[in-house]
C-alpha positions as CSV (number, residue, x, y, z in Angstrom):
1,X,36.8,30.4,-9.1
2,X,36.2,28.6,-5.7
3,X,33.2,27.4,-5.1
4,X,32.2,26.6,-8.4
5,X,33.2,23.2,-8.4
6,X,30.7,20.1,-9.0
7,X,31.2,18.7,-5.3
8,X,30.4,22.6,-3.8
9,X,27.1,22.8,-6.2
10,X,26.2,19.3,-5.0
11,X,26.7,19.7,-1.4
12,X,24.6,23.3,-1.8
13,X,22.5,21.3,-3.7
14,X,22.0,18.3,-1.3
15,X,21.6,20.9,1.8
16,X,18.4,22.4,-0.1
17,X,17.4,19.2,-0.3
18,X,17.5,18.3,3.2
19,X,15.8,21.6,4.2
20,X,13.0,21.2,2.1
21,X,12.4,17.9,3.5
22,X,12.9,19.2,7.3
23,X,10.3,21.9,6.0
24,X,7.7,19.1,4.7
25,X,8.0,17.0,7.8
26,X,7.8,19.3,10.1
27,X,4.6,21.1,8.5
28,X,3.0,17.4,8.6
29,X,3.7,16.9,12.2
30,X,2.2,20.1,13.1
31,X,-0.9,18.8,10.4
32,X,-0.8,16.0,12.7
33,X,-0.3,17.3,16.1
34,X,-3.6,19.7,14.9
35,X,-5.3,16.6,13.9
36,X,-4.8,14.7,17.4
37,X,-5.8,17.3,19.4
38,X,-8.9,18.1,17.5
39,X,-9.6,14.2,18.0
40,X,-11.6,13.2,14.8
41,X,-11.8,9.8,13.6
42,X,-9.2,8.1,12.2
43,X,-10.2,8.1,9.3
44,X,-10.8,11.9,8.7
45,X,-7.3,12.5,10.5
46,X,-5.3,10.0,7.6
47,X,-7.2,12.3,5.1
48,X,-6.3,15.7,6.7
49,X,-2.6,14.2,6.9
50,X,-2.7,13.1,3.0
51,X,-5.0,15.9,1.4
52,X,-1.9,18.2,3.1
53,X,0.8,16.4,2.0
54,X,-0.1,16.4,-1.8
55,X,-0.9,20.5,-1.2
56,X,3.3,20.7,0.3
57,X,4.5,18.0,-2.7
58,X,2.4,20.4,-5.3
59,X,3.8,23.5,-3.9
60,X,7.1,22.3,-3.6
């Protein structure tokens, strides 16, 4: 029954965690990297950036 502990689940737990959030980030740099090389305003570029990051927090 290794492995089934509370610290293991949290740690698994914690590490899925962490990857989502290295997913979200790095999907909003590319958003942003997209954004800057299209050169927009600002403006339009901070609403790309937030428009997508509601889409990734919905999804998630």
């Amino acid at each position: 029954m290794q492995g089934f502990t509370k610290k293991g689940n949290a740690t698994a737990h914690n590490n899925k965690n962490k990857q989502t959030q290295r997913v979200k980030s790095d999907c909003m740099n590319r958003i942003l990297r997209l954004a800057k090389t299209t050169k927009p305003a600002i403006l339009s570029t901070k609403a790309v950036a937030l428009v997508s990051f509601i889409i990734l927090i919905l999804n998630a």
